[in-house]
C-alpha positions in Angstrom: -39.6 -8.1 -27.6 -38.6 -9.6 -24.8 -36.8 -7.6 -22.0 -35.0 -10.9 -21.3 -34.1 -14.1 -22.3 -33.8 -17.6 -20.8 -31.4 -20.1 -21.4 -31.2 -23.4 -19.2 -28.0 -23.7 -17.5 -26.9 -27.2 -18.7 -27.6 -25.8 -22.4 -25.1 -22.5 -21.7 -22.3 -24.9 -20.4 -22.3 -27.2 -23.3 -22.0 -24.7 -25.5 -19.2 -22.7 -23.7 -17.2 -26.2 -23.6 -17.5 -26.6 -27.1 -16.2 -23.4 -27.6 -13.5 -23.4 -25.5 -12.5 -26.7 -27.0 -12.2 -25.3 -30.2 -9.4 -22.9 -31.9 -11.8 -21.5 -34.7 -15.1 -19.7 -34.8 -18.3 -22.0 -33.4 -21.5 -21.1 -35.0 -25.2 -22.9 -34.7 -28.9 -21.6 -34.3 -30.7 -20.4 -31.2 -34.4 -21.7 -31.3 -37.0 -21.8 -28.8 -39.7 -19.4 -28.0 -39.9 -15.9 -27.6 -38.0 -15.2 -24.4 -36.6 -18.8 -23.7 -33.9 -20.5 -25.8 -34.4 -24.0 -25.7 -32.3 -25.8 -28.1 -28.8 -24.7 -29.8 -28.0 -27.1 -32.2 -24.6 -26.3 -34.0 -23.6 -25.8 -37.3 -20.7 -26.2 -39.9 -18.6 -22.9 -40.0 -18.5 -22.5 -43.8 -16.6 -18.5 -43.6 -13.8 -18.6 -45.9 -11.9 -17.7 -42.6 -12.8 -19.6 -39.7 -10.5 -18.4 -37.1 -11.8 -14.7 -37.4 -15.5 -14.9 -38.8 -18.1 -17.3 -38.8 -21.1 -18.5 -41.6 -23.7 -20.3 -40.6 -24.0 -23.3 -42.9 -26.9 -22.3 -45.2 -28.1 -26.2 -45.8 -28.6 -26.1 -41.8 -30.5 -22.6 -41.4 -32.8 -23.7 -44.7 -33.4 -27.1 -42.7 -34.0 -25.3 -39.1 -36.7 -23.0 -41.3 -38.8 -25.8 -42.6 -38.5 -27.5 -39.3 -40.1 -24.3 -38.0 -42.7 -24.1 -40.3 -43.6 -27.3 -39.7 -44.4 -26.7 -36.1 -41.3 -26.8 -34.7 -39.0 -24.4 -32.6 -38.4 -21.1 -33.7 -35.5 -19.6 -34.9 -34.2 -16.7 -32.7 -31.4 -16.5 -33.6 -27.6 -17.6 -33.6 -24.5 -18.0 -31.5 -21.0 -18.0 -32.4 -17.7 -18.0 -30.6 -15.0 -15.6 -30.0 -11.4 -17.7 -29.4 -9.4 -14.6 -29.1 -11.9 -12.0 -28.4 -14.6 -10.7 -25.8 -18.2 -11.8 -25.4 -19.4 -8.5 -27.8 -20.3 -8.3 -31.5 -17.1 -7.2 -33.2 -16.7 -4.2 -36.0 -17.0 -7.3 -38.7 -20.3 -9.0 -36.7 -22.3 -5.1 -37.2 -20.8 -5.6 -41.1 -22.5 -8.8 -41.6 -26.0 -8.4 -39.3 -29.2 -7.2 -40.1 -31.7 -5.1 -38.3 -34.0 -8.1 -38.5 -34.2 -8.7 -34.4 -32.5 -11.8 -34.4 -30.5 -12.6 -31.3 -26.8 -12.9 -31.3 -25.3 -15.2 -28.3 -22.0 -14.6 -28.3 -19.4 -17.2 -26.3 -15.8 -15.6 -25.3 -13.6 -17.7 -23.1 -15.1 -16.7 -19.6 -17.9 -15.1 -20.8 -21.4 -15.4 -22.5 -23.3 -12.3 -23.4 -26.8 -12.1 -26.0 -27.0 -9.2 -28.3 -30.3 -8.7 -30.8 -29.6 -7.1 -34.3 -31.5 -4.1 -34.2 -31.1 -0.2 -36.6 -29.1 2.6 -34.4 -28.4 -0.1 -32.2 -26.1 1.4 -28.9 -23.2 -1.0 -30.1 -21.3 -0.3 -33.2 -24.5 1.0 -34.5 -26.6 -2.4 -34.9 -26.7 -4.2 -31.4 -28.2 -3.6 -28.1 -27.3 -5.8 -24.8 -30.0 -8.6 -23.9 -30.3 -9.8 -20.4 -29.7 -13.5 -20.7 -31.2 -15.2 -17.8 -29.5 -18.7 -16.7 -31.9 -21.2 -15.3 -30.4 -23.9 -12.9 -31.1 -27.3 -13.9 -34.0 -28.8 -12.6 -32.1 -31.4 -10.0 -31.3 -27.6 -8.5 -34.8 -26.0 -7.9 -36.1 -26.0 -4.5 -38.7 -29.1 -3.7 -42.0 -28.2 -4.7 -44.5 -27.8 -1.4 
């Protein structure tokens, strides 16, 4: 597994604007490649309560799958907001995950940590911290030579 994983700057603001815009739990997928997330599409919150748990919308994870075995991007994983909380799974997040791997981007309101779902993880027992490397948009890199 990766040590870290990249996310493109322009990608990691969107998505904290939409959270921040929004008084209940944001949830979409994380797909990419392994190391790099590349796209975050969202998806309907469909948890009986939205303001304090999020489900994934099961129509859009079955679509994301057959996109991927189709040839396109992978599914890494998922993100999901925390309006009142901080940026770390909760007691309720380590209820619902399983040790599968999957990464877990979680969006507070100044922060934005990734988390992968593992067994005897060092938080609550299923998560360990991911190093998620922000890459500047391209109008930022240094002129090639």
């Amino acid at each position: 597994m990766a040590p870290s994983v990249s996310i493109s700057s322009a990608l990691l603001t969107a998505l904290r604007a939409r959270a921040a815009a929004s008084p209940v739990e944001i949830c979409g997928l994380l797909l990419g490649a392994p190391g790099a997330i590349l796209e975050a599409p969202p998806c309907a919150n469909v948890a009986a309560e939205p303001e304090r748990r999020f489900e994934l919308d099961p129509a859009a994870l079955f679509a994301a799958h057959r996109r991927a075995r189709e040839g396109g991007p992978a599914i890494l994983g998922h993100y999901h907001s925390h309006p009142e909380g901080p940026a770390r799974p909760s007691a309720e997040d380590a209820r619902q995950a399983a040790a599968d791997g999957a990464l877990w981007l979680i969006l507070a309101a100044r922060e934005a940590r990734l988390w992968r779902a593992v067994a005897a993880g060092a938080w609550h027992g299923r998560f360990d911290p991911v190093a998620l490397m922000v890459a500047p948009p391209c109008d930022d890199a240094p002129p090639s030579p």
